[in-house]
C-alpha positions as CSV (number, residue, x, y, z in Angstrom):
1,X,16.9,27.5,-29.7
2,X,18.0,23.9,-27.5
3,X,15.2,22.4,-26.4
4,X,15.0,22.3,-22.5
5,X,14.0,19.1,-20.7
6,X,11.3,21.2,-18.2
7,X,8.9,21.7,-21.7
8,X,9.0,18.3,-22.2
9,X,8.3,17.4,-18.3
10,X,5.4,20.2,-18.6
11,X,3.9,18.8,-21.7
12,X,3.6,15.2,-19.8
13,X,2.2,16.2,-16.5
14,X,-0.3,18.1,-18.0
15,X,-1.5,15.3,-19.9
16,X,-1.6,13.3,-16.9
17,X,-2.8,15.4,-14.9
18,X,-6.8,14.2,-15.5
19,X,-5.9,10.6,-15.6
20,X,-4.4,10.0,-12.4
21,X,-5.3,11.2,-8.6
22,X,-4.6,13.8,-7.2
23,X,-2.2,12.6,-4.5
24,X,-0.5,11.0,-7.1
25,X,-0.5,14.4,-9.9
26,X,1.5,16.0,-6.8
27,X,3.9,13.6,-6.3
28,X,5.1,13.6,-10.6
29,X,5.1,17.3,-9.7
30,X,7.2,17.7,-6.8
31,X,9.9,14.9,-8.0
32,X,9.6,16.9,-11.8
33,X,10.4,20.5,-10.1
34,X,12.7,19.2,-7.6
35,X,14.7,17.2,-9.3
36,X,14.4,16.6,-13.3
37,X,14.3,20.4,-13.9
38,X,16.5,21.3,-11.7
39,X,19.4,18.8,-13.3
40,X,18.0,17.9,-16.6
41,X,18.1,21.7,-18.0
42,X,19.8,21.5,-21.3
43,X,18.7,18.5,-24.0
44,X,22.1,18.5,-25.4
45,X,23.6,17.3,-22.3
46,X,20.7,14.7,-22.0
47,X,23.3,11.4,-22.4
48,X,23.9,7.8,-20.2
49,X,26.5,9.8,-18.5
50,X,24.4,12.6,-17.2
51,X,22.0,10.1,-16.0
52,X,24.5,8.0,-14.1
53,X,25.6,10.9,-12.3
54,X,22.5,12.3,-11.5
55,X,21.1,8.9,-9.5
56,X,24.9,9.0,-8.6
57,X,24.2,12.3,-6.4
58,X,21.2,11.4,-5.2
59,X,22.2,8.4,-3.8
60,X,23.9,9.7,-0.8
61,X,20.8,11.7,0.3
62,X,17.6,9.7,-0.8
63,X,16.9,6.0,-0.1
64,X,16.1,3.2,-2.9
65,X,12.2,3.9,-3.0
66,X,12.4,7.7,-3.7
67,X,15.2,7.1,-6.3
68,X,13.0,4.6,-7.8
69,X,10.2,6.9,-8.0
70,X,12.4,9.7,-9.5
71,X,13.6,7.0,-12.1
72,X,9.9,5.7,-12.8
73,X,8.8,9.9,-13.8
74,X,12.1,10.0,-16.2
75,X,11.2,6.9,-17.9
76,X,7.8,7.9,-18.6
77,X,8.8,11.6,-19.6
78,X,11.5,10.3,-21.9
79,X,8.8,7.7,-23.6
80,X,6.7,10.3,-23.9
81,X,9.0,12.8,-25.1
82,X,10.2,10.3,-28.1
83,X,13.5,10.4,-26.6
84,X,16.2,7.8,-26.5
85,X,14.8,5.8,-24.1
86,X,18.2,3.2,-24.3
87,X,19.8,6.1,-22.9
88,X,17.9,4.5,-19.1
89,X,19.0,1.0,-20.1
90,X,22.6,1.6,-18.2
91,X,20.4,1.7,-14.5
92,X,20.3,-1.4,-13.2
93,X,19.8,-0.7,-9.7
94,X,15.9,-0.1,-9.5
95,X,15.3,-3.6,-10.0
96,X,12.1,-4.4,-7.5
97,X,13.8,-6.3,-4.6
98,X,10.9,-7.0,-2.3
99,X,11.9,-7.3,1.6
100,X,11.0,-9.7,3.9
101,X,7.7,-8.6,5.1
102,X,7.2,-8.2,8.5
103,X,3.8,-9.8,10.3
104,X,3.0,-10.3,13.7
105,X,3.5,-13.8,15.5
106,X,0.4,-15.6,16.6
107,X,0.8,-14.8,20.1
108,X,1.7,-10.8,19.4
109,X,-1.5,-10.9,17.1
110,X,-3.4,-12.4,20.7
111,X,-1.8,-9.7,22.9
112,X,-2.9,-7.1,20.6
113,X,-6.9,-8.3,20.1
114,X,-6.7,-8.5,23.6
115,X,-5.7,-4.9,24.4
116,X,-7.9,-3.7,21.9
117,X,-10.8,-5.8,24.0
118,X,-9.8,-4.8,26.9
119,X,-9.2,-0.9,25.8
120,X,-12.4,-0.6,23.5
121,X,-12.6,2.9,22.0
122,X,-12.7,4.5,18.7
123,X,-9.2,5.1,18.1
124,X,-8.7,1.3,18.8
125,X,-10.8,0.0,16.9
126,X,-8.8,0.9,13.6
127,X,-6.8,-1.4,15.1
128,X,-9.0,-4.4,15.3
129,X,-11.1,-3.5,11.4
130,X,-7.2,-3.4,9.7
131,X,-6.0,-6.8,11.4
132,X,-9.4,-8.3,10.5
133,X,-9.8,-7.0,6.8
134,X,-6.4,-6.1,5.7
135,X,-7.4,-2.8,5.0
136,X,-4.2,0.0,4.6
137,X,-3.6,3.0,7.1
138,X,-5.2,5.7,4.2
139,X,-8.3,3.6,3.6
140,X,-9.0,3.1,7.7
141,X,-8.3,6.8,8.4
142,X,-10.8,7.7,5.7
143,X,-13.4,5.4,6.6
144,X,-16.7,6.4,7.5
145,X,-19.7,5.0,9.3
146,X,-22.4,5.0,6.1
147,X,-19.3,2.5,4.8
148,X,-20.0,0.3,7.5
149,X,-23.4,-1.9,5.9
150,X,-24.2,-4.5,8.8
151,X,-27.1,-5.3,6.5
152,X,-25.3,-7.1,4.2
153,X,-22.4,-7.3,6.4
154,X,-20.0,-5.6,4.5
155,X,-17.5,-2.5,5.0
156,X,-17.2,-0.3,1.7
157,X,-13.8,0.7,0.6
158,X,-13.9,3.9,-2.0
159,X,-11.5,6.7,-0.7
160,X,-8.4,6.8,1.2
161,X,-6.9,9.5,3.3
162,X,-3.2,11.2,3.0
163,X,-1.7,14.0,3.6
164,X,0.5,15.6,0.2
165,X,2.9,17.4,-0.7
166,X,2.3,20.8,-3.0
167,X,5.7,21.6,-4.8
168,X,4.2,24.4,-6.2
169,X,3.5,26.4,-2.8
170,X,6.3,24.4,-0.9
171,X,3.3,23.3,1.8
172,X,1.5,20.2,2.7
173,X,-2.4,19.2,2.1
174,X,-4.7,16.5,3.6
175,X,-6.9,15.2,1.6
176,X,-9.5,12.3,0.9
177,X,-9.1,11.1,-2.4
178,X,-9.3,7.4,-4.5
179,X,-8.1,4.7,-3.3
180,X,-4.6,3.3,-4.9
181,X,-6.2,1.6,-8.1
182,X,-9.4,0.8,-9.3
183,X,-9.3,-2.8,-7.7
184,X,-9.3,-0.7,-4.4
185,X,-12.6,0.1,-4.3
186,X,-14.1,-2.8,-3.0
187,X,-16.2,-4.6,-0.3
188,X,-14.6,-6.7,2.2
189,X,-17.2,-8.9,4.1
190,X,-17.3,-8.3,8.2
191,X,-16.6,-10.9,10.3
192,X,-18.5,-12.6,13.1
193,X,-15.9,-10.8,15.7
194,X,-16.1,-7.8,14.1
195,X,-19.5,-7.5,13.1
196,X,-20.4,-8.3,17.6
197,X,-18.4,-4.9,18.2
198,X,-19.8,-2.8,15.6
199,X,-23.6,-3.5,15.9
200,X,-23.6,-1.7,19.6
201,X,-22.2,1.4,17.7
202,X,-24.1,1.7,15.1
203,X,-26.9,2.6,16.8
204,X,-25.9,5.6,18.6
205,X,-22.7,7.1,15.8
206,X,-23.4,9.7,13.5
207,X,-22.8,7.9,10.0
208,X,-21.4,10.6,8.6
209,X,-18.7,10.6,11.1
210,X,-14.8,9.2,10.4
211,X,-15.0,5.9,12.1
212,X,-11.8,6.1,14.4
213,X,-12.1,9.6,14.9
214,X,-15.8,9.4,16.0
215,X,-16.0,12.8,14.5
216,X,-16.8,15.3,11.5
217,X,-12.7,15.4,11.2
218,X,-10.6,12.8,10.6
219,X,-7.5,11.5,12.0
220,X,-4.6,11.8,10.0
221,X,-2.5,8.4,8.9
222,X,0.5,10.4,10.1
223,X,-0.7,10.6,13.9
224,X,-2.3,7.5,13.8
225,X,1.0,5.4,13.3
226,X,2.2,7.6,15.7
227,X,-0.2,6.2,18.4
228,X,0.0,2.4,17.1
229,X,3.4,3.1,18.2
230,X,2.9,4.2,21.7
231,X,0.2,1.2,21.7
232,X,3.1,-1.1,20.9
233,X,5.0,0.3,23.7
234,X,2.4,0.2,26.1
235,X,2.0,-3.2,25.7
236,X,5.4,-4.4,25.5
237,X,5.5,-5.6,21.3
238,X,8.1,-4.8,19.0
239,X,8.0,-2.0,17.2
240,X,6.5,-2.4,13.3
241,X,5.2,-0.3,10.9
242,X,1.3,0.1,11.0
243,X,0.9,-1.7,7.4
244,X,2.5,-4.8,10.0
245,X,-1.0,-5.6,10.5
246,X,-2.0,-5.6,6.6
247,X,0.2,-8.2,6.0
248,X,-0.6,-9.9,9.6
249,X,-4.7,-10.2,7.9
250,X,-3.3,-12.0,4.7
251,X,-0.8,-14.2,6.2
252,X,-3.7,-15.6,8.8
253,X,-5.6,-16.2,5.3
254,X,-2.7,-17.7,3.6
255,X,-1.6,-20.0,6.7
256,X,-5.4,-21.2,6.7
257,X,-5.5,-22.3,3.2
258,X,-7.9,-19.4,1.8
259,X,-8.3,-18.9,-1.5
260,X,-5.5,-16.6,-3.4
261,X,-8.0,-15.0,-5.8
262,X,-10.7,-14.1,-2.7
263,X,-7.5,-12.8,-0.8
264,X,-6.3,-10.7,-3.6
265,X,-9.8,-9.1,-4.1
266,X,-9.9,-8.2,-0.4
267,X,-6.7,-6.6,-0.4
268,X,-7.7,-4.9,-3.1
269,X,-4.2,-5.7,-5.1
270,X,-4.7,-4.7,-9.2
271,X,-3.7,-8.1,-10.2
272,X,-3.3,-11.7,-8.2
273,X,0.4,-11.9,-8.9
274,X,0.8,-8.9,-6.4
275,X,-0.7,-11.4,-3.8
276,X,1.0,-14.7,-4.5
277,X,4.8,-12.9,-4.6
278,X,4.4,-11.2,-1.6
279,X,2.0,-13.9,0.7
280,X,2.9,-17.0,-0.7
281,X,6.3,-18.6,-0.6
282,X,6.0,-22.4,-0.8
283,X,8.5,-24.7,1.6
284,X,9.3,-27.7,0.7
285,X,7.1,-30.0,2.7
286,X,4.0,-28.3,1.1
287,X,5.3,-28.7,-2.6
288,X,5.8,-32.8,-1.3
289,X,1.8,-32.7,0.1
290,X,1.1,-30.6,-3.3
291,X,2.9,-33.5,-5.3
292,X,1.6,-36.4,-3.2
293,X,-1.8,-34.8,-3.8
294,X,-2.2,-34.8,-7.2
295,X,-0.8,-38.6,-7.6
296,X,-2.6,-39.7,-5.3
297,X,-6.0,-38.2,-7.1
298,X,-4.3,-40.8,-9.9
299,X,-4.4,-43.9,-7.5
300,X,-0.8,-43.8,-8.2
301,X,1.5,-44.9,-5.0
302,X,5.4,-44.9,-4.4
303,X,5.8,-48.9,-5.1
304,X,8.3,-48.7,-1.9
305,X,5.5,-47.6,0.6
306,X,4.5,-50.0,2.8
């Protein structure tokens, strides 16, 4: 009997399946039933050139991220499996090439605070918590008001909020569920700003109630980007993505010299590498002040200063 790839790709989700979230379970399944299975059906024709043309096809239809997904799953099923993993070796293109990331300027991070001031509800005020802790779209739609702890001046970060997909019954499901990784769930401390415009509210919200919604139901991160957007539009700023204002929060921190291990524990990033490659990027007048720093903690001077 030849072995089919889909009881290998069975064997591993189930053992994932009670290690990893939900959200997460659903997304191995639908790229697994899909995809793999549907390609990958006989073993014996499990070679570099079946591979190739596989990611060859799907090239044409799916952009770099889902293919890199797609090629994450076959590289943990084919470990798994004790197959020949050299067989992946020939893919080159799923490298990670990190973009440019987008944040707003100064003056666009003004106009927004402003509107926001000037336009004080619920829904808006999403806007002004995310630009001033960094927090991502899931985590904000999620949050509720017991997170909110003005005693200790702290908001508590310990679910996020997404919508899935279920391969299974070919239908979508919103759910709250962990946050991304365990470094996630964290406290990020309240500003002084921040802390002015939630005391007022506090006193009269139901705490059980989603923050932005003001309600028992939450707000979905699929409609809230879809009203940043008309925000932006209102107000005449460029269009961005909504996570435009996660990286705005740590590239205020970075430009005011705050310290990289504090800023990766906000973010919540699993490791502090995450942080540095995407925030900091060293020109070379600060690598001169770094250099002129530490020899000048030596006493040591350029002998052709005057």
């Amino acid at each position: 009997m030849v072995a089919k790839f889909s009881d290998y790709s069975k064997k591993w989700l189930e053992k994932k399946k009670d290690s990893i979230k939900y959200s997460t379970y659903c997304a191995y399944l639908n790229i697994v039933l899909n995809y793999l299975n549907v390609y990958f059906d006989n073993l014996n024709e499990f070679d570099a050139k079946a591979i190739n043309d596989f990611f060859a096809n799907l090239k044409s239809s799916l952009g770099n991220k889902s293919l890199k997904g797609i090629y994450l799953v076959l590289r943990m099923i084919v470990k798994d499996a004790g197959l020949d993993a050299s067989l992946l070796s020939c893919l080159n293109a799923f490298k990670d090439t990190r973009k440019k990331i987008d944040v707003l300027s100064k003056s666009e991070h003004r106009k927004l605070l402003k509107y926001v001031d000037e336009h004080f509800t619920f829904i808006n005020l999403g806007f002004l918590i995310t630009i001033s802790t960094g927090v991502r779209i899931g985590e904000i739609c999620a949050l509720k008001w017991e997170d909110v702890d003005l005693e200790n001046n702290l908001i508590h970060i310990n679910k996020t909020l997404q919508r899935v997909y279920i391969a299974s019954d070919k239908s979508t499901k919103l759910i709250v569920d962990k946050p991304k990784t365990i470094e996630s769930i964290r406290n990020i401390p309240i500003t002084n700003f921040l802390r002015k415009k939630l005391k007022p509210l506090l006193k009269i919200v139901n705490s059980s109630y989603y923050v932005i919604s003001n309600s028992d139901k939450p707000i979905e991160p699929r409609t809230y980007r879809m009203y940043f957007h008309k925000v932006l539009e209102s107000i005449g700023l460029r269009q961005v993505k909504f996570h435009c204002l996660r990286h705005t929060f740590a590239t205020r921190c970075v430009e005011n010299s705050n310290d990289y291990k504090s800023l990766s524990a906000i973010l919540g990033h699993s490791n502090i590498s995450i942080t540095l490659d995407l925030y900091v990027h060293p020109n070379d007048e600060s690598k001169k002040k770094c250099i002129d720093k530490m020899m000048n903690s030596l006493s040591i001077k350029d002998k052709n200063e005057d």
